[in-house]
N, C-alpha and C positions, 0 to 999 in steps of 0.2 A: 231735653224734652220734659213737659210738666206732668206730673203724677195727679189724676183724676181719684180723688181720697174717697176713701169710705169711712166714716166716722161715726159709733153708737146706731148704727144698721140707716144713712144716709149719704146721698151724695153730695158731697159741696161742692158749689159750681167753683170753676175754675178763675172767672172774674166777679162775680157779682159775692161770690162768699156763702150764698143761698144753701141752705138744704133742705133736700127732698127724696123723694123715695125713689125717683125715676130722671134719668136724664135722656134729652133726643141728640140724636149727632151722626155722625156718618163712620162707619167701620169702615177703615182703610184695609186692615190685613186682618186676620184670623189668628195670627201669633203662631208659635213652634209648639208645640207638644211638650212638657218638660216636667220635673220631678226636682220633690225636694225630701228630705226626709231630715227628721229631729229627733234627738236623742230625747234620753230619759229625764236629761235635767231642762229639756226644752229647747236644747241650744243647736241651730244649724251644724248638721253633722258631714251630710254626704247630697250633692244634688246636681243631676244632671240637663242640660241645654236644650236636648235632643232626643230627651226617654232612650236610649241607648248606651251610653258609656257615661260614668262620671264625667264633671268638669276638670278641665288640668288644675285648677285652683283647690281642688279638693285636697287638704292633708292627706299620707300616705295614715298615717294611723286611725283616722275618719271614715276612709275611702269602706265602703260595706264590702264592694264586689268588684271584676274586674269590666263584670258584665251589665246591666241593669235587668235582664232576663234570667240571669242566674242570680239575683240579688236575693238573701233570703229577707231583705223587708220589702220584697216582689210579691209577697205568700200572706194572705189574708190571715189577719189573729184577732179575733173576735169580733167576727164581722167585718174588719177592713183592713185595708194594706198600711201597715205604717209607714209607706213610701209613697207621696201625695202626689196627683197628676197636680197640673197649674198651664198655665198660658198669662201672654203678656200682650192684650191687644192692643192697638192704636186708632185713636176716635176723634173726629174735628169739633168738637159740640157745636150746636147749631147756635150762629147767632155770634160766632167767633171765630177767631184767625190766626188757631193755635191747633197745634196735635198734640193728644195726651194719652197718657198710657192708661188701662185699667188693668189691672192683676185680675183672672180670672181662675175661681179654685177646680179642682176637680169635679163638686158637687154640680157648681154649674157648667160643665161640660158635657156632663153624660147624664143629666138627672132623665129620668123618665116619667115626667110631670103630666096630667090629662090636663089639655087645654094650654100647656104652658110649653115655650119651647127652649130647651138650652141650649149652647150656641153652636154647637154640631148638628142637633136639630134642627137650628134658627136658619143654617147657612144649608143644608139639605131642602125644606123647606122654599128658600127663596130658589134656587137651582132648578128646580120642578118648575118654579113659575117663570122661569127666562128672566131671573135677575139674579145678582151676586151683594153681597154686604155692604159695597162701594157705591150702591148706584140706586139703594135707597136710603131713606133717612128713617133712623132706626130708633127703636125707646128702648134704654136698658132700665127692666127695674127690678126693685130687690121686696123679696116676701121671704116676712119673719115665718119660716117654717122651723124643725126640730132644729137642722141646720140651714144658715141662713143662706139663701140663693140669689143668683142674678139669671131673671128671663130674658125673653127678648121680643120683639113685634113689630112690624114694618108698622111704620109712619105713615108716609109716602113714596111715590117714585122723585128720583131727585132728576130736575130740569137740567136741560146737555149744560148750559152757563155753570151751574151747581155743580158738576161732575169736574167741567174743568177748573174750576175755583179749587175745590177739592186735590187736583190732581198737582198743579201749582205747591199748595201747602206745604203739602208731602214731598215732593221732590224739592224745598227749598229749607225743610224740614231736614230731610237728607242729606243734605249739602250745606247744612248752615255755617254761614260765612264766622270769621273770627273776626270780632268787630274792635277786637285792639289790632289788628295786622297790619302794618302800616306797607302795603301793595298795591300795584297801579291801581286797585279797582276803588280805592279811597280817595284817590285824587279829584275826583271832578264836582261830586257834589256834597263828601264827606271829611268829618274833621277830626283828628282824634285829639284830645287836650288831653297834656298829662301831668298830672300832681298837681290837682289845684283842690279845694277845700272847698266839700260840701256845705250847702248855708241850706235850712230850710227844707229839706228834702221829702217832698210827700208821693213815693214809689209804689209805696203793699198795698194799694188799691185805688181807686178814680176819687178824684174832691172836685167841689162847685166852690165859687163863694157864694153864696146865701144873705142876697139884703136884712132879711128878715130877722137873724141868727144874733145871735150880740145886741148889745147899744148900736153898735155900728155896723153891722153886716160883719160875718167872719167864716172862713173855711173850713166847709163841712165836708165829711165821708159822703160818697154817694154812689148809684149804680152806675154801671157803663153808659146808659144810652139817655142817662138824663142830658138837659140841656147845658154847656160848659161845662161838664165830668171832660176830667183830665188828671195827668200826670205830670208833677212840674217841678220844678227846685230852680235853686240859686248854686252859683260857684264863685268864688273869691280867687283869683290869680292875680299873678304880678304885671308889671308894666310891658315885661319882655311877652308873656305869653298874652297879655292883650291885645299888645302888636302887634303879634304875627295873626292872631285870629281874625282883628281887625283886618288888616290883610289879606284873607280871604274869603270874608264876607263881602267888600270892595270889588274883587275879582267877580264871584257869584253877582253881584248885583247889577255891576257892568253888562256881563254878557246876557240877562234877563231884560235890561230897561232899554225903552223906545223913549221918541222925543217928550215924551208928556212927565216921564221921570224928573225929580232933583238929579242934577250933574253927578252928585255926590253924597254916598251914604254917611247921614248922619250918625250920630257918636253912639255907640247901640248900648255901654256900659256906665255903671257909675263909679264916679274916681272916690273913695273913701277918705278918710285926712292922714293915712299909712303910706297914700301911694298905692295900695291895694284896690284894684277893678272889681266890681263886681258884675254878674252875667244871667241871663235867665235861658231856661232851657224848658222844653214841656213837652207833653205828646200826649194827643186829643185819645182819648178812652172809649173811643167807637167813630169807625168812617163808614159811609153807606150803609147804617143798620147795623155793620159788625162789631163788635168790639173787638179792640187792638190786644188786648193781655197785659198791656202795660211793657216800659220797656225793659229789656232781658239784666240782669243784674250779675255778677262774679264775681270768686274771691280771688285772691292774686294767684292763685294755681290756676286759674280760668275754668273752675269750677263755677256751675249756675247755681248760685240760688236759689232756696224756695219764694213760690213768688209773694210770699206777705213775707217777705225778710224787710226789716228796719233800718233803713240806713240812716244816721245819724250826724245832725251837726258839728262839723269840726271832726269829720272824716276825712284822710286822702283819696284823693278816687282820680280814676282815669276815668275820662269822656268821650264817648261816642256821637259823635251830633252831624245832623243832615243839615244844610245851611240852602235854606230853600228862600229865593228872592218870592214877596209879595207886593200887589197897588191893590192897597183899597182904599179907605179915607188917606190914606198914606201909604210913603213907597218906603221898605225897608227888608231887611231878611232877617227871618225867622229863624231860632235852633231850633230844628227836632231831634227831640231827645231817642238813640236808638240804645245807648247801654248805658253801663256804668261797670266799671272794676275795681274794688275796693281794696286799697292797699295798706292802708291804716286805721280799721276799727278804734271810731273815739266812742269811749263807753256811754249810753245812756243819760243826758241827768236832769232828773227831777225837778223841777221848776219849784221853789218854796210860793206860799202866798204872804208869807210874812214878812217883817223889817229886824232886822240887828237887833237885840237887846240884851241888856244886864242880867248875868246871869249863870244858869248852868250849860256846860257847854261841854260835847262830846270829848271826851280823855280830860276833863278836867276834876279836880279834890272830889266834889261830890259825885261822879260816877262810879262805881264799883265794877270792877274791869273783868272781863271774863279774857284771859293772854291768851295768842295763838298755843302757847306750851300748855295749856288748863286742854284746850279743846284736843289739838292733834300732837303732842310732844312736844319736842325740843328743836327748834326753828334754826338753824345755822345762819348769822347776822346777814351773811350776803345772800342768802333765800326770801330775805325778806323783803317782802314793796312797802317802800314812802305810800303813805295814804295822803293825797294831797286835799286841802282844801276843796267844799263843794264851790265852784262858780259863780258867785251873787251874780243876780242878773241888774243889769244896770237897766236907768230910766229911759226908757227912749229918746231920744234928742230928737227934733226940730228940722229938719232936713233944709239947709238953706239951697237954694237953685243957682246951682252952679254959673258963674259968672261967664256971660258970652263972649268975652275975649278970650276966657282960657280955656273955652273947647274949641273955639276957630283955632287956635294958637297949635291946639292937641291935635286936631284933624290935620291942621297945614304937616304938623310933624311926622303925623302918623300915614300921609299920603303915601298912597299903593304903588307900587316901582312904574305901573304905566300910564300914568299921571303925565 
């Protein structure tokens, strides 16, 4: 689930990246009651679930009390308890088709604000009026007071369609599927590709391309619900794993097409001069008005990323993709892109804008070297990494169009077993 941030007393939205003082969305749950307390040097010491008993995770030398009613940081010391209420709510924002958590502190739970309502308030409040948290659309916003708070204030009521769009999320939220799990429920319109090599990968937020942008038109950052905002990349695999993908793109496009289809899906990848395929993948960054969140990202623990994590060219990654048959101007099927697992972080690099020349040149006579032994000690020989050359980027080549004999030739080969 994504974490709804507060940053320098704002909120950033969760797709657009926007900050502001206030965001609208729909409160699914109210969260648990719970407590944390921090020692002297700041550092999480003791904190319980349930405002009742510490966590079992809590160190036994940490642990304050056996109780949190007998706790003595239970007991106000100048003016407040060193032992913090908190809550962890769950919110759809409005205009999206994600749940997110916001951390909610003590202050705003119980403040007793004229005019202003905290969220025990907020939810006493709606109860009086025959509604609950879920069933309207709610504004949370934050006022720079001594300490800094989060209000709250109906919107509107949300329409029965809204409630159960809502109620959907949440329970699919609840239940979110493992999108590497290769079980029956992947069979029929999903594909999982694995160890192929990211190309081009633009995940941490929606891009257009932009006529206007460049000499030529070039791929901009943009909001969810502009026109062509998406989420897209390229992947480079071998002959064996084009085949079979091939393979079931074939199948999917079959059991989609009527008499006005091609007999047969044409070549959907490009052959490199390696023998290396290359594939595109993408996922539209708003359907119906909503935005999608972009799609879910992992590291190879199947941990989620955050969602403006960077994935980088000449990464390993496993593939999540929906293979959805389309006719429009043309008949063919589409990846949608639904994850990505990342199994081989390639580091970052740098693009130069210059050329080679004569000269000085890192670790060479004219440098004055600062050694790993200068900075942190004495480096044991096999502790240590090869620094490899940065990458020149080469000139683009000419893409010649592939010659029509040897994609019939490749299709005849690569023909789907019920041919």
């Amino acid at each position: 689930m994504m974490r709804l941030s507060v940053q320098d007393g704002y909120f950033i939205h969760p797709v657009s990246g926007k900050a502001d003082v206030s965001i609208e969305g729909v409160i699914t749950d109210s969260g648990t009651l719970s407590r944390n307390y921090y020692g002297s040097n700041n550092k999480l010491e003791c904190w319980s679930l349930d405002s009742q008993y510490p966590h079992p995770d809590v160190p036994d030398a940490s642990k304050q009390s056996v109780r949190c009613i007998d706790c003595p940081q239970n007991v106000k010391q100048s003016g407040s308890k060193p032992c913090k209420f908190f809550t962890t709510i769950n919110v759809v924002p409005d205009k999206t088709n994600m749940v997110c958590e916001i951390r909610i502190s003590g202050a705003s739970l119980f403040a007793k604000a004229v005019n202003k309502m905290s969220l025990f308030k907020y939810i006493d409040y709606l109860k009086r009026n025959g509604e609950s948290i879920d069933t309207v659309l709610t504004e949370i916003y934050l006022v720079h007071e001594a300490v800094p708070k989060m209000y709250f204030k109906p919107s509107r009521p949300l329409a029965e369609d809204e409630m159960q769009t809502v109620t959907r999320l949440v329970e699919a939220d609840a239940n979110l599927i493992n999108l590497f799990d290769e079980s029956d429920d992947m069979k029929n319109t999903s594909y999982l590709l694995k160890n192929v090599t990211a190309r081009y990968p633009r995940l941490d937020q929606p891009y257009r391309f932009d006529n206007k942008a460049g000499a030529n038109g070039q791929t901009v950052p943009c909001d969810a619900m502009e026109d062509g905002a998406k989420y897209e990349m390229e992947f480079v695999m071998d002959g064996d794993q084009a085949k079979k993908l091939y393979g079931a793109m074939s199948t999917a496009y079959k059991a989609a097409k009527d008499k006005s289809w091609p007999a047969k899906l044409e070549m959907p990848f490009k052959q490199q001069e390696d023998k290396s395929f290359i594939g595109k993948c993408n996922l539209k960054a708003a359907y119906n008005g909503r935005a999608t969140g972009g799609p879910a990202q992992f590291d190879a623990d199947n941990k989620r990323m955050d969602a403006d994590f960077q994935l980088t060219t000449g990464s390993t990654i496993n593939v999540a993709l929906e293979l959805v048959p389309y006719k429009m101007s043309s008949c063919g099927v589409s990846l949608r892109l639904r994850g990505v697992q990342v199994i081989d972080y390639a580091p970052m690099q740098v693009a130069s804008p210059f050329e080679v020349e004569e000269g000085f040149t890192k670790g060479g006579s004219n440098e004055e070297e600062e050694t790993a032994e200068d900075m942190f000690g004495v480096v044991e020989e096999d502790e240590a990494e090869e620094v490899k050359e940065p990458t020149k980027r080469a000139k683009k080549k000419v893409e010649k169009p592939d010659d029509d004999d040897d994609l019939s030739a490749l299709l005849d080969e690569w023909g789907s077993d019920d041919d």
